[in-house]
C-alpha positions as CSV (number, residue, x, y, z in Angstrom):
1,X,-192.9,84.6,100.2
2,X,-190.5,87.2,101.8
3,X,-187.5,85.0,101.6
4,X,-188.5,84.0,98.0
5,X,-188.5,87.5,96.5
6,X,-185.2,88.3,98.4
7,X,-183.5,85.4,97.2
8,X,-184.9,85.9,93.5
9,X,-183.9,90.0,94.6
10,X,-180.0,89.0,95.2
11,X,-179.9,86.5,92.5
12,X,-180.7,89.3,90.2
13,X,-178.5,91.1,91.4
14,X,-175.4,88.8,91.1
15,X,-176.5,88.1,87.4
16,X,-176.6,92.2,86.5
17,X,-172.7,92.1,88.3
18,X,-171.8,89.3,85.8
19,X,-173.1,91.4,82.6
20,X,-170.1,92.5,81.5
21,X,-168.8,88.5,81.2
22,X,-171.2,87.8,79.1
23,X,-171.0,90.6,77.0
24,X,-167.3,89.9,76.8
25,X,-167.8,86.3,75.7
26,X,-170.3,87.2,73.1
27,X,-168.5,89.9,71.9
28,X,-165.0,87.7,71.5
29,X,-166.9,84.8,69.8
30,X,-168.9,87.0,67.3
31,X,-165.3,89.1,66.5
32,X,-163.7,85.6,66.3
33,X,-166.1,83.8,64.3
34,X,-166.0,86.7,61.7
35,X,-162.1,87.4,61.7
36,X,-161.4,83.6,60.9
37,X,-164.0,83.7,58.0
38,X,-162.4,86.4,56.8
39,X,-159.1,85.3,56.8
40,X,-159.9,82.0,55.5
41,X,-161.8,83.9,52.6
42,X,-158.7,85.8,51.5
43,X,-156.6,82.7,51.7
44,X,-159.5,81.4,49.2
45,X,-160.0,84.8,47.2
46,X,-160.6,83.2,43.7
47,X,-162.7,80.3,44.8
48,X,-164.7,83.2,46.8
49,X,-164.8,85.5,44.4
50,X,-166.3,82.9,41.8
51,X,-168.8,82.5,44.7
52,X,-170.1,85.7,44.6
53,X,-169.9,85.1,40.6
54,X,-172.5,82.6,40.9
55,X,-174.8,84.0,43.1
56,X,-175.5,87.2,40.7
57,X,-173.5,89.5,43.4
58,X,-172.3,92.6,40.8
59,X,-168.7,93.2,40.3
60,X,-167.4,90.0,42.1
61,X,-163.4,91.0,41.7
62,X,-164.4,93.9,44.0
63,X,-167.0,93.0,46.2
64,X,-165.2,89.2,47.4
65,X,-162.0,91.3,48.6
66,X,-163.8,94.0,50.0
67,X,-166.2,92.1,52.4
68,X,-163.9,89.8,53.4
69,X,-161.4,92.5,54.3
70,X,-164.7,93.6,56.3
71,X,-164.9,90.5,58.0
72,X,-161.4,90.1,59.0
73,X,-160.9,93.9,60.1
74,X,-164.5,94.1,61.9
75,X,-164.3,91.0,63.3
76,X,-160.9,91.8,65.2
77,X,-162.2,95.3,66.3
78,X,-165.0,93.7,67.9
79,X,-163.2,90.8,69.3
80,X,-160.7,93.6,70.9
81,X,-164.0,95.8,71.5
82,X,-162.5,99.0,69.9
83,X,-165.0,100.6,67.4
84,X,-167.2,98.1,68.3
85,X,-170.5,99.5,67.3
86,X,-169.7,100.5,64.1
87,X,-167.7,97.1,63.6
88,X,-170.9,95.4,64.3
89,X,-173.0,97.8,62.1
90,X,-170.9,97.1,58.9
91,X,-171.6,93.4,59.5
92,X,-174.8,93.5,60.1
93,X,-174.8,95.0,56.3
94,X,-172.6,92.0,55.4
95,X,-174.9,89.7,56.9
96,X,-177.9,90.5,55.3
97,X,-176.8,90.7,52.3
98,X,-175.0,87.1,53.0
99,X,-179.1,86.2,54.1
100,X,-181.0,87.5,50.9
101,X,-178.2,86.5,48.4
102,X,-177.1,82.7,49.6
103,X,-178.9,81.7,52.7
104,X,-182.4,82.1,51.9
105,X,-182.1,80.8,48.9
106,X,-180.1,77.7,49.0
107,X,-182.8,76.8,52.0
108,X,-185.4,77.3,49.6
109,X,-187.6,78.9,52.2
110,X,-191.3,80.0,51.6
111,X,-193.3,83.0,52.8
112,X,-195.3,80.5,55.6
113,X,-195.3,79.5,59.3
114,X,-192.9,76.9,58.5
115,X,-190.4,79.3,56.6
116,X,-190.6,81.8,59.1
117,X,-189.2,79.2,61.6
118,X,-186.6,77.5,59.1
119,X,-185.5,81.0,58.8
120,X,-184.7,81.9,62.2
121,X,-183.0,78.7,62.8
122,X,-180.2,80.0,60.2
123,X,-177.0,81.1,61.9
124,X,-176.3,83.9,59.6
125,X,-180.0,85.3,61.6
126,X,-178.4,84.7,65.0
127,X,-175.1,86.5,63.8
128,X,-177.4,89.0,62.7
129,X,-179.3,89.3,65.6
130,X,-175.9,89.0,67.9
131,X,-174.3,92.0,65.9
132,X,-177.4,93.7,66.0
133,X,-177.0,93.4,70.1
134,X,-173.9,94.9,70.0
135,X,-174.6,97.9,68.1
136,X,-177.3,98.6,70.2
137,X,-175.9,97.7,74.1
138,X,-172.2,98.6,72.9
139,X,-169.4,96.4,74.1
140,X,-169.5,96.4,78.2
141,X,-166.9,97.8,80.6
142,X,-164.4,95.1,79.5
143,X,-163.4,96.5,76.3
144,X,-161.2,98.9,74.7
145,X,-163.8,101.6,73.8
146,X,-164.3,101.6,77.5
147,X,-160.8,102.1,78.7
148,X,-160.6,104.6,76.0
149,X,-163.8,106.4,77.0
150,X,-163.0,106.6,80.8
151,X,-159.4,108.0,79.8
152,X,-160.6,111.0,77.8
């Protein structure tokens, strides 16, 4: 039993050392995943904007440019992990609104068991629930913000 918990011990251990990895890769696919949407939303402004249009959002002409400016910007500051936390905290705004406006309601989901699992299976929650992470536990060692902090 000895040799059990010092082997679970080390293993531990070598998975805490690779933290920052796994941070990193989060934190590069999340910035990545929103800097593309972004970008492929202002190469698509009108047919975006008419989006918003159609899903009630108020002033459409401002609000289409203006969050996916916010996706392209954020999502590069967190891919680069400078400014991450607030990066992530202006999508997570982004994001819900994306869930209550569009998501939830295209699935059609219901106040029951069954919605409450449909609705965690949408990725717009995992984004949420990624960007969430990274306001929260910051962007690791690997990151701008840190070579900035350890500089000052």
């Amino acid at each position: 039993m000895t040799r059990l918990a010092g082997l679970a011990s080390r293993t531990y251990a070598r998975l805490d050392g690779l933290e920052w990895l796994v941070r990193l890769v989060i934190r590069v696919a999340v910035g990545l995943e929103f800097f593309g949407s972004g970008l492929g939303k202002l190469g698509k402004l009108g047919g975006f904007i008419q989006y918003f249009r159609s899903l009630g959002i108020p002033a459409p002409e401002i609000q289409g440019p203006f969050v996916a400016s916010a996706e392209l910007v954020c999502g590069a500051l967190i891919a680069a992990g400078l400014a991450t936390r607030p990066a992530a905290l202006m999508l997570c705004g982004v994001m819900t609104v994306a869930i209550v406006t569009a998501a939830v309601p295209e699935k059609h989901l219901s106040a029951s068991w069954h919605g409450l699992l449909d609705f965690l299976y949408l990725p717009e929650v995992l984004l949420l629930f990624l960007l969430a992470w990274l306001v929260f536990a910051g962007p690791g060692r690997a990151s701008l913000d840190a070579r900035l902090r350890v500089r000052r």
